[in-house]
N, C-alpha and C positions, 0 to 999 in steps of 0.2 A: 462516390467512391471513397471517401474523405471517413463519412460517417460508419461505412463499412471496415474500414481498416480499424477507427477508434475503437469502435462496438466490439472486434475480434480480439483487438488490446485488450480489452475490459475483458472477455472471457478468456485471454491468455494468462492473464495475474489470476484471475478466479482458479483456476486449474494447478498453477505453484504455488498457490497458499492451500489448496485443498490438499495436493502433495505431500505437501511439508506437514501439512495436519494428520495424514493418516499415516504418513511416516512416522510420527513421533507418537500417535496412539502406539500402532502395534509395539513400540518400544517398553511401552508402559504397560502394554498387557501379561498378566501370566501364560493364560491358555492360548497352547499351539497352535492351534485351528483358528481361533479367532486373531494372534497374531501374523498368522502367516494370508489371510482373507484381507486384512485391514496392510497387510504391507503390498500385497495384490493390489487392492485399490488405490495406496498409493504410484505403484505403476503405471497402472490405467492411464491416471492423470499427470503422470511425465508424460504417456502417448497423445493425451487429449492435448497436453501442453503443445507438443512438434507438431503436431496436424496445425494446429493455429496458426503457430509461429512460419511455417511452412505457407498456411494458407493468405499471411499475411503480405509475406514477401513475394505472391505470385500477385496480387495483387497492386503490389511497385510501393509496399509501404515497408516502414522499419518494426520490427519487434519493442516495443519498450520493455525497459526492468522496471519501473513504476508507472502504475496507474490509479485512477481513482476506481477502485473497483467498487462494487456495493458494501458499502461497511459493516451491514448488519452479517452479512456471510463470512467475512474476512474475521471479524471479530472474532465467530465462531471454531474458528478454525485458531485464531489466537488460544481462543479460552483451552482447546485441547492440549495444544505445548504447556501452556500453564500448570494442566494438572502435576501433581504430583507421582511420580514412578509408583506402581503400585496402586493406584488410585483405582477404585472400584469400576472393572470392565463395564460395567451397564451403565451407569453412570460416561463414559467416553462414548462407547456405543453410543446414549442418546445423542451425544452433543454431535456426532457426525453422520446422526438421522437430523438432527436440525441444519447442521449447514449442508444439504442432501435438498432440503428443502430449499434451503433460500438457491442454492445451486439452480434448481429446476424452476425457480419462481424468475430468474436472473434469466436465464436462456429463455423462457418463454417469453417474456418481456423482448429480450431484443430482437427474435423472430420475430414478434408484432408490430415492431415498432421501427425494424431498420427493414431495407429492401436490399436483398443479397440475389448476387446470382446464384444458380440452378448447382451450382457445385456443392458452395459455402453453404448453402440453404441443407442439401443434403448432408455435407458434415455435420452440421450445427443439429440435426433432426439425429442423426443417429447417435452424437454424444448426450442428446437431453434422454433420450430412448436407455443409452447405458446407466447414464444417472438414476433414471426409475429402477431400473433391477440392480442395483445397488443398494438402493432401501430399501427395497424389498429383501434382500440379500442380508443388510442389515438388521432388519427388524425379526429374521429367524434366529440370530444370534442371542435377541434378549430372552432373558430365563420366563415361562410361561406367568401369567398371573391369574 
């Protein structure tokens, strides 16, 4: 039970830093469509965030505000606050097809590796499932090459 609450810790920080990441893309985008798509996603992941945090506390554990979440994901989502206002849409675009990825590579990881009950198992299944057509979502965004 212990390692189950940690595990949901770990993808509840994943989910407020992905937030905060596609919050502050769409901030920095010009185009409408692709900022109003990129501030969507950031909602998503307030929703994905309270599912957690919800699923955490049914479980008789506490929410944390800090975790050790996977750094290589977290970073990525740094590097987008980072950019500069104005900074080249495709360019952001990529960087939140890369933390997309380490997202999905973080979730399949703890399916595999933690034993959740039938609830949390199905949460966690239908958020990794959102995550994929998110890139996908994404990658019709970048300009043809």
């Amino acid at each position: 039970m212990q390692e189950e609450i940690e595990q949901l810790n770990e993808l509840l920080q994943l989910c407020r830093s992905a937030e905060k990441g596609y919050q502050t893309a769409a901030e920095q985008v010009e185009d409408a469509q692709t900022r109003n798509t990129l501030a969507a996603l950031s909602k998503q992941r307030n929703e994905f965030a309270y599912k957690l945090d919800q699923q955490i506390r049914i479980q008789g554990g506490e929410p944390v505000e800090e975790a050790n979440i996977i750094a290589s994901a977290h970073r990525i989502w740094i590097n987008i606050r980072g950019m500069l206002p104005g900074e080249n849409a495709t360019a952001i675009i990529r960087e939140c097809l890369r933390g997309e990825k380490e997202c999905i590579e973080f979730y399949e990881s703890t399916l595999n590796k933690t034993t959740f009950s039938n609830d949390t198992r199905l949460l966690l299944a239908n958020q990794m499932k959102s995550i994929r057509e998110t890139r996908e979502k994404l990658e019709k965004l970048l300009p043809e090459t």
